[in-house]
C-alpha positions, 0 to 999 in steps of 0.5 A, a space after each residue: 777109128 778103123 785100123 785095119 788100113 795101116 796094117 795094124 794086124 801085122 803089129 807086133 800087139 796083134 801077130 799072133 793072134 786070130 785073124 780079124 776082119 776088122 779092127 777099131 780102136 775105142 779106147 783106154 782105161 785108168 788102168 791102162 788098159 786098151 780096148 778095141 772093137 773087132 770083128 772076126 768071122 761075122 761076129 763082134 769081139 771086145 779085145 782088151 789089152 795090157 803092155 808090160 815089161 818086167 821091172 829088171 828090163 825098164 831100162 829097154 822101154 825107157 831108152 825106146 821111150 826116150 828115142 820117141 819123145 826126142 821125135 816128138 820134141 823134135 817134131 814139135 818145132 815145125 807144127 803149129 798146134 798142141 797135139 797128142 801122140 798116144 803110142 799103141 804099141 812097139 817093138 821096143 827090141 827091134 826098135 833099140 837096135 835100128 830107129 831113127 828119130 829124125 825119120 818118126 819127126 818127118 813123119 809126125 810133122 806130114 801126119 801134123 799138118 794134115 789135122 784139123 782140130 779134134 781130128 785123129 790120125 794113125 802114124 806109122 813108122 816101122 813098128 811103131 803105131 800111134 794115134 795122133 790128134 790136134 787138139 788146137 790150133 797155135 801159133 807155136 807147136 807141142 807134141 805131147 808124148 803118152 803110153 800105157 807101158 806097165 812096169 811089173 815090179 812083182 815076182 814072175 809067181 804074181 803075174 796073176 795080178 796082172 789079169 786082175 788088173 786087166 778085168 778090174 773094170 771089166 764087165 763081160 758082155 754078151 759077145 766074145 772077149 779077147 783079154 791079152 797080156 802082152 809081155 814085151 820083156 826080153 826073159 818072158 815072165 810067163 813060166 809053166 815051171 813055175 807052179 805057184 804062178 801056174 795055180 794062182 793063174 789058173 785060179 783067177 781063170 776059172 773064176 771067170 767061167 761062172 760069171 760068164 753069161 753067153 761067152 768064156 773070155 779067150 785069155 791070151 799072155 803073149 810074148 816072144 814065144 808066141 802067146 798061150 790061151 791060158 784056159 785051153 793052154 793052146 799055143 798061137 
């Protein structure tokens, strides 16, 4: 599904990364792993992302998670039809401060209506990017509420588990790769002081070079600094 349109670029997944002509979304993972098909300069890329907030701050994910899934329950009293509303991604700081579930129920119950069965839909709502399907049609209704949010439970020197996480099904391909942590914690879990999780990180980077056939994959953590590509160590 083409994203481009619904200014998915200017979200807060994407608003330091390059710039991509194109945007599509292919999927998720058992990892909870997202990947999208991007076209940038004429030339295809896989981008693969991973959301996660650390453990300490859950608590601001799980209030913005209840914010959403009270729009869906609310929602789901006017549409007739069980649907599916897979959160892509969120501002969940700005959104704690000034979201309106009422507004985001109005808004899936437009998007509802509009669906036949097995079509997809994006709503857009503020920060908030979702995709929405109806996968049958009933006389009642049931919006059901999904995410790919990570709690890190480790310690900020084990971030590198995280990229493995990222790669654990991850196949390098013949075009250029953009693998993307996104850290939406308010105290960032990416540390260049500390050299223990500075070393482990490099490590599992350079693990990568060898096994790359045409194309060294772009790393990126992203957070409320902006994001770092860690094998350059380049800023955005």
């Amino acid at each position: 599904m083409d994203l481009m349109g619904f200014g998915f670029q200017k979200s807060n997944l994407f608003e330091h990364m390059p710039l991509f002509d194109e945007i599509s979304y292919v999927g998720v993972s058992e990892e909870k792993v997202r990947r999208y098909k991007t076209v940038r300069e004429d030339q295809a890329c896989e981008f693969l992302t991973l959301s996660f907030i650390r453990q300490d701050e859950k608590i601001l994910w799980e209030a913005v998670e209840d914010l959403l899934k009270r729009s869906t329950i609310n929602a789901a009293s006017s549409v007739h039809g069980i649907y599916t509303f897979d959160l892509l991604t969120v501002d969940i700081h700005r959104e704690s401060k000034t979201f309106n579930h009422n507004e985001l129920s109005a808004v899936i119950v437009n998007n509802a209506i509009k669906l036949s069965p097995e079509e997809v839909r994006m709503v857009k709502y503020s920060s908030v990017y979702a995709l929405m399907r109806k996968t049958v049609s009933e006389d009642w209704g049931k919006v059901v509420f999904s995410s790919t949010m990570v709690v890190f439970k480790d310690k900020p020197e084990y971030l590198d588990i995280l990229i493995k996480q990222l790669l654990r099904d991850f196949q390098l391909p013949h075009n250029p790769v953009v693998l993307l942590l996104h850290d939406l914690s308010q105290n960032p879990v990416f540390d260049e002081k500390n050299e223990i999780q500075q070393a482990r990180l490099k490590k599992v980077i350079a693990g990568l070079i060898p096994n790359s056939i045409e194309f060294i994959p772009e790393v990126y953590i992203q957070d409320k600094n902006g994001a770092r590509e860690l094998l350059s160590g380049s800023r955005l």
